[in-house]
C-alpha positions in Angstrom: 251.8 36.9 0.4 252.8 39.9 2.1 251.1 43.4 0.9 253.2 46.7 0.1 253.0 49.3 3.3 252.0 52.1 1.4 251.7 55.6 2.2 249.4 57.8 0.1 247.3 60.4 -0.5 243.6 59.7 -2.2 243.4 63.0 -3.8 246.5 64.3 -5.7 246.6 68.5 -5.2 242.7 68.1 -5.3 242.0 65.6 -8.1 240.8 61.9 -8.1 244.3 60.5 -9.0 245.4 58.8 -5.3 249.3 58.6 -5.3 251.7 56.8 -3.6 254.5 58.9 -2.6 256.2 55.9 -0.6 256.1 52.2 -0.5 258.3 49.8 1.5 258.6 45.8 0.5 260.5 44.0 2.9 264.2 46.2 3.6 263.0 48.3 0.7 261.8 52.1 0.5 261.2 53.6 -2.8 260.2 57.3 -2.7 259.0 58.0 -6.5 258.3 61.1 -8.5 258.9 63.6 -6.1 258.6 67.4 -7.0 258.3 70.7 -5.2 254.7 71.0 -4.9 252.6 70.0 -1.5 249.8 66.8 -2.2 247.2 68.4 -1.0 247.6 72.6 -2.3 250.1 72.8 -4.9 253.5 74.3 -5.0 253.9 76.1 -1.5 255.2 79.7 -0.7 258.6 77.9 0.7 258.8 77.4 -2.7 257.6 79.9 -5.1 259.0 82.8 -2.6 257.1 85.9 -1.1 254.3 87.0 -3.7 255.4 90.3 -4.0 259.5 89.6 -4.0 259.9 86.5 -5.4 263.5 86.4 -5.9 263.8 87.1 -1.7 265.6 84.3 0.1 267.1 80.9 -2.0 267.1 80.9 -6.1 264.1 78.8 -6.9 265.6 75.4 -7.5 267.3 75.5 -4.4 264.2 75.8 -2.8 262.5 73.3 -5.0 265.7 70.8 -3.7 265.6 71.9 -0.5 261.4 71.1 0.0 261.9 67.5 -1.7 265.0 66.5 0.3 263.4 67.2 3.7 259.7 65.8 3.0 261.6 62.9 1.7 264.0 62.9 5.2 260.9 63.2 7.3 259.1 60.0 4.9 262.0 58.1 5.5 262.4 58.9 9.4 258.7 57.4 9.5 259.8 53.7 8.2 262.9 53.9 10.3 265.1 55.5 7.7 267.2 58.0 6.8 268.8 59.8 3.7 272.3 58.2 4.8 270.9 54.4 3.8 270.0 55.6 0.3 271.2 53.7 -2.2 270.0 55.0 -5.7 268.9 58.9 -7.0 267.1 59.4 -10.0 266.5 63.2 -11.6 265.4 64.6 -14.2 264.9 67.9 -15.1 263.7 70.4 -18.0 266.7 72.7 -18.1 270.3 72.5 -17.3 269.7 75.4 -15.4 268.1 73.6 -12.3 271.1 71.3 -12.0 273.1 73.2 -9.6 270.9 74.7 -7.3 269.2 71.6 -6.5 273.0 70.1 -6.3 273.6 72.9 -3.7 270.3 71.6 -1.7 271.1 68.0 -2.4 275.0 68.6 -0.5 273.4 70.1 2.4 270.9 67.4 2.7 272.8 64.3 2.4 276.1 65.4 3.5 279.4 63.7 2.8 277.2 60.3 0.9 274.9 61.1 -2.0 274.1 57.7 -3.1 274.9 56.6 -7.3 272.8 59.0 -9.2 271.4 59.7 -12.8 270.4 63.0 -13.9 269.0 64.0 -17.5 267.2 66.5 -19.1 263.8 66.2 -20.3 261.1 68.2 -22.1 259.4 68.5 -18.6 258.9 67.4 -15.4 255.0 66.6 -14.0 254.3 69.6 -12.6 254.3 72.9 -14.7 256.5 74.9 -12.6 258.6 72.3 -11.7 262.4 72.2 -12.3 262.9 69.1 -10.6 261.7 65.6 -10.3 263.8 63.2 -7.8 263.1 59.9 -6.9 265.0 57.6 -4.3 265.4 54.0 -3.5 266.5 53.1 0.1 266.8 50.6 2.5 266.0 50.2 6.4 269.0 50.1 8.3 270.0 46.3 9.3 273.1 44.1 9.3 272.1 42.9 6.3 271.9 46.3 4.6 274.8 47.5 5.6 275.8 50.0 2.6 279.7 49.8 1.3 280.7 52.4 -1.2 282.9 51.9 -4.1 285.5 54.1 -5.9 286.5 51.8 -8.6 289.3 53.1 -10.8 289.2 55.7 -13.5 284.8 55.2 -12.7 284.7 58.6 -11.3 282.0 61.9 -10.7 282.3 65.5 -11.1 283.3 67.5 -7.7 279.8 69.6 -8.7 277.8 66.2 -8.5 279.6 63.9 -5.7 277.6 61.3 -5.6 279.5 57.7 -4.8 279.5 56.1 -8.0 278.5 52.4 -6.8 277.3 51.0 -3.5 276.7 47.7 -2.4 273.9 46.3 -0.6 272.0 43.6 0.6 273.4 41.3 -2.3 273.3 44.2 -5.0 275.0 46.6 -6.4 274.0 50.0 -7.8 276.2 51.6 -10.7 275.3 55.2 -11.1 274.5 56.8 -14.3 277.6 56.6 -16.5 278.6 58.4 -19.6 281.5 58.4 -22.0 283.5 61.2 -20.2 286.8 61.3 -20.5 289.9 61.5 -17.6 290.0 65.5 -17.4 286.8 67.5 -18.7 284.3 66.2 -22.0 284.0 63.1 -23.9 287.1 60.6 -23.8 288.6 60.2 -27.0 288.3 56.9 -27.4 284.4 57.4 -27.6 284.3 60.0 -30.4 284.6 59.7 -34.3 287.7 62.3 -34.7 286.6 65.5 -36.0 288.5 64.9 -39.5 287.1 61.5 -40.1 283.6 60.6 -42.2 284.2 57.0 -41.6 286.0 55.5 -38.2 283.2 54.3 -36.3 279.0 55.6 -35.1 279.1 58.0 -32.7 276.3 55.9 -30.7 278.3 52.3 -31.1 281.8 54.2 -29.7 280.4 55.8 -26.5 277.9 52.7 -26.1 281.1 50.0 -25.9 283.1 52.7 -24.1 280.5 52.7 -21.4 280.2 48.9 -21.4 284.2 48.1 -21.3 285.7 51.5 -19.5 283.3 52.2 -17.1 280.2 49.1 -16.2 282.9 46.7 -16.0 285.4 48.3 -13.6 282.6 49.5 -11.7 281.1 45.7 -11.3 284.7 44.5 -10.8 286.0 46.7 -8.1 281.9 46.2 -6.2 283.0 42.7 -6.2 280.3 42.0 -9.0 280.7 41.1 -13.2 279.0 41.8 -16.0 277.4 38.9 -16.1 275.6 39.7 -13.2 273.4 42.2 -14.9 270.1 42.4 -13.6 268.5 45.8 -14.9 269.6 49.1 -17.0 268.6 52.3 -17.9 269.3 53.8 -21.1 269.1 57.1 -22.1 269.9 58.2 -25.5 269.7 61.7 -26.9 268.5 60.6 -30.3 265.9 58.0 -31.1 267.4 57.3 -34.6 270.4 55.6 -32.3 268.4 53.1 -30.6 269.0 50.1 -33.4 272.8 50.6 -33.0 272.4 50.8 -29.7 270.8 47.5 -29.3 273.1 45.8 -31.3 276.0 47.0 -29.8 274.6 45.9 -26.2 273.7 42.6 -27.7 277.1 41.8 -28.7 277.7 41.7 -24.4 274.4 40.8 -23.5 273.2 38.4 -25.7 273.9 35.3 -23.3 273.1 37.9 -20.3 269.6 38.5 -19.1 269.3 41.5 -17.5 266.6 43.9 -17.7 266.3 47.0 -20.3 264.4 49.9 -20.5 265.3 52.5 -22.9 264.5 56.2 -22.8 264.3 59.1 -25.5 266.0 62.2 -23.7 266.7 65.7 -24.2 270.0 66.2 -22.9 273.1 65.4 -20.5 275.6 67.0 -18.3 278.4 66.5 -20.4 278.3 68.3 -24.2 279.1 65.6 -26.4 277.0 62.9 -24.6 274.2 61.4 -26.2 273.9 58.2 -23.7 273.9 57.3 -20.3 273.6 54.0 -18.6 273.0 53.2 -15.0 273.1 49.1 -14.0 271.7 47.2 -11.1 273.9 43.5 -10.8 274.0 41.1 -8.0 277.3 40.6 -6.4 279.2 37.3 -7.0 278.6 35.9 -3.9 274.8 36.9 -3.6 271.9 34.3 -2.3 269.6 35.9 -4.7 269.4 34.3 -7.7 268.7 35.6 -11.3 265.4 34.1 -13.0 263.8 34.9 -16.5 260.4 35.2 -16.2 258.7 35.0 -19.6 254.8 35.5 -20.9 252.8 35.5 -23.6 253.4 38.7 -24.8 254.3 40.7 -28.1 257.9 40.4 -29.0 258.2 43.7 -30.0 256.6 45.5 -26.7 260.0 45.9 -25.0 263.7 45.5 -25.8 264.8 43.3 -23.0 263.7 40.2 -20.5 261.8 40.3 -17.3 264.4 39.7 -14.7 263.0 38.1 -11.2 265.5 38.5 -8.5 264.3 37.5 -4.5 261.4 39.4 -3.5 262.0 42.4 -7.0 260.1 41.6 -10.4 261.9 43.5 -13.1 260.2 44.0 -16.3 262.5 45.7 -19.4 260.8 48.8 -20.5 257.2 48.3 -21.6 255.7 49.4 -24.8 252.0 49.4 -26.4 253.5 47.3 -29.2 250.4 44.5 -30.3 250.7 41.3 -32.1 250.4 43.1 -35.4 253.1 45.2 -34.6 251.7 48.9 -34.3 250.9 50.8 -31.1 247.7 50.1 -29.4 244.7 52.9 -30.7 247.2 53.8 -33.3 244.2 54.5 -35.8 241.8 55.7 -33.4 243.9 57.9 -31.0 244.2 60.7 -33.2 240.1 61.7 -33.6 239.8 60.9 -29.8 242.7 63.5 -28.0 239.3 64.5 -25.4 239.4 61.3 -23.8 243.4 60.8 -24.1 242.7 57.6 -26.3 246.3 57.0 -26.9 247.1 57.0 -23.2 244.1 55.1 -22.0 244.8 52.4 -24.8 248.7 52.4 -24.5 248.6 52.4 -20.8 246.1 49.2 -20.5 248.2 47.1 -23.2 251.3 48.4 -21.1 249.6 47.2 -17.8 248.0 43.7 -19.4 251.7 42.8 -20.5 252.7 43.6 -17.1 250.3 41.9 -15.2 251.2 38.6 -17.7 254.3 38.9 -16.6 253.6 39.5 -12.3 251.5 36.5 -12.9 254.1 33.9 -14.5 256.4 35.1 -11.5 253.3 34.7 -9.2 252.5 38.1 -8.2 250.2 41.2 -9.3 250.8 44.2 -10.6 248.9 45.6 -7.7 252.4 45.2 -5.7 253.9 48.2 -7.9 256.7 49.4 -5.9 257.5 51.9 -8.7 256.0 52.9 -11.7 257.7 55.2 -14.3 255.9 56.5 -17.4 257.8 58.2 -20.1 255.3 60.3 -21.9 255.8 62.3 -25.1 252.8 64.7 -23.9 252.1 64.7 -20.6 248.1 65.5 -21.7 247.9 61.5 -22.5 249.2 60.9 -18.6 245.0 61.4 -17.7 244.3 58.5 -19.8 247.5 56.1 -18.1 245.6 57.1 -15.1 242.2 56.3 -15.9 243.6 52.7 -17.2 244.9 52.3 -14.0 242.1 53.4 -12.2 240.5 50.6 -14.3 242.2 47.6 -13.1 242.7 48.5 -9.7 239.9 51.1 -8.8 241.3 54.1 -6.3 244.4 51.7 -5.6 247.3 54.4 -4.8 249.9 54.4 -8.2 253.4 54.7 -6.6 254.4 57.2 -10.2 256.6 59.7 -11.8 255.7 60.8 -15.2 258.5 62.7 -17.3 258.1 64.4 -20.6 260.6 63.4 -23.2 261.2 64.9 -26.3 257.8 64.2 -29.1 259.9 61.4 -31.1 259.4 58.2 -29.7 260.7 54.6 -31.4 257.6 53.7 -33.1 255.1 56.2 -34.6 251.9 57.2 -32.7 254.0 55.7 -29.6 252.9 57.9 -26.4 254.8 56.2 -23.7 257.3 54.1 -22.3 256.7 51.9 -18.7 259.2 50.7 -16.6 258.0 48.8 -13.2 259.6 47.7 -10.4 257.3 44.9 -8.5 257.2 43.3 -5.5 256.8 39.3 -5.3 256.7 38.7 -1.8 
């Protein structure tokens, strides 16, 4: 079995956490939890601004987008790359604030194609100072990743954002992040209990099957994809009360569909009104990849979805330190033990023993992380997810972003929420 190409540093800005800022499996590059800060000495000057004039030169977050864009154009130049064969953005930030500046930095970096992108707000990103977290997935130019963008009808981006909204390639097809916006500015209507009503419909339910039917669809459709070919989603929802509804709204599309599902507590969108987002990752109809559940012996409860294998990517739903007896992992004990960040240690190794079940029905190891995405409620427990790595694999790079979300998770004492990407090759 082939191994990863990693690159990595051994001592993140001067601790013993060794992180994988890039890792390529076959035509596949992901870049993952980049922020403005250097790996070895912190946030630079290029970013903070001269000591004594700070707000000299670029606003902040420009800077901030403008020093993660071009470390991740010179990564990518070393596989053979380039910011042009992107084919998936992920950001999140901790204020609304951020968005435009880094939009202005992200224009000038990637020109006329800024591949389908999500963006939320969180509580905060990894590092203190930071304003932005980005993280890419790209591909190696070839014939057989040749990258065709689609416009589908009335599936459409602000002129501020102008990123593509789907792409297709190498067999798949990437949706960007898609809310329930209307044609001119806000929510469409059809996606909104009316103002005068107490009763015509859930908020959540209406902009969930708005997203499903008026924009996923179309968007699959015109990529030359369906619904049915679903293999992984992202969820974000403003409000963990909504999550049942959620889920039983997407089950009424999904329930004969596997595909993938990790959902995420979040702050806030771009759009007032919003309190979901959904981006989608389907094969196209006439891919030779083929779709395969891959099931283990694992607690029903610890994620929402199924683990989706798909060629050479393992795609665990969203994991969750959800045990047998249906509580979190160190649920009593975490509490007395904050020192030794019980409730990430604990949480973190059930998360990675579910996920390692999994790699191993589909005949791989979690050891072939290609991305690893922890969704913390308090980013003091992220010490303890990394000494549970450390672990299992010893000084093994972790190829990680880590993301504050709001303190309310689904299940009480619950301090984070997994989502992996794996290599099986």
């Amino acid at each position: 079995m082939a191994t990863p190409e990693v690159k990595s540093v051994e001592h993140l800005v001067g601790t013993g956490l060794p992180y994988a800022y890039a890792v390529k499996a076959g035509p596949w590059i992901f870049l993952t939890g980049h922020e403005a800060f250097d790996f070895a000495g912190g946030v630079a000057d290029a970013v903070t601004g001269p000591q004594g004039f700070p707000l000299f030169g670029r606003p902040r977050w420009q800077r901030e987008g403008d020093f993660i864009l071009q470390r991740m154009r010179r990564i990518l130049q070393e596989f053979g790359s380039d910011l042009g064969h992107g084919v998936r953005l992920d950001q999140f930030y901790p204020t609304p604030a951020a968005v435009d500046p880094y939009h202005l930095a992200r224009r000038a970096a990637f020109g006329d194609y800024i591949p389908p992108s999500t963006s939320v707000v969180m509580e905060r990103c990894f590092g203190a100072e930071s304003g932005i977290s980005t993280s890419l997935i790209a591909v190696v130019p070839s014939p057989e990743c040749e990258i065709r963008k689609v416009y589908p009808k009335d599936v459409t981006t602000s002129a501020s954002s102008g990123f593509v909204p789907a792409v297709v390639c190498n067999d798949f097809v990437f949706v960007a992040g898609q809310m329930a916006s209307g044609r001119e500015h806000g929510l469409d209507p059809r996606a909104h209990v009316p103002d005068h009503s107490l009763w015509a419909g859930t908020e959540i339910r209406k902009q969930t099957e708005f997203i499903i039917q008026e924009r996923l669809k179309p968007a699959l459709e015109a990529a030359g994809s369906s619904i049915e070919r679903s293999v992984k989603a992202q969820i974000y929802l403003r409000n963990v009360a909504d999550f049942p509804d959620f889920i039983d709204v997407w089950t009424q599309y999904y329930q004969d569909i596997p595909c993938a599902l990790t959902i995420v507590p979040t702050k806030g969108f771009a759009m007032v009104g919003g309190i979901i987002e959904i981006n989608l990752m389907a094969l196209t109809n006439g891919a030779n990849r083929k779709k395969e559940v891959v099931t283990a012996d694992i607690p029903a409860m610890a994620t929402y979805g199924p683990c989706i294998r798909v060629g050479e990517l393992l795609l665990p739903s969203g994991l969750m330190a959800i045990g047998p007896d249906g509580h979190v992992a160190g649920k009593a004990i975490s509490p007395g033990f904050p020192g030794l960040s019980h409730a990430g240690y604990t949480q973190a190794a059930a998360i990675h023993d579910y996920a390692e079940a999994l790699c191993k029905a589909a005949g791989t190891s979690l050891a072939k992380v290609l991305r690893a995405q922890y969704f913390i409620s308090d980013l003091t427990a992220f010490p303890g997810v990394a000494m549970a790595w450390a672990s299992r694999f010893g000084t093994q790079p972790l190829p990680f972003v880590c993301i504050q979300t709001p303190p309310e998770m689904p299940a009480p004492g619950m301090a984070l929420i997994a989502d992996f990407w794996i290599s099986t090759l």
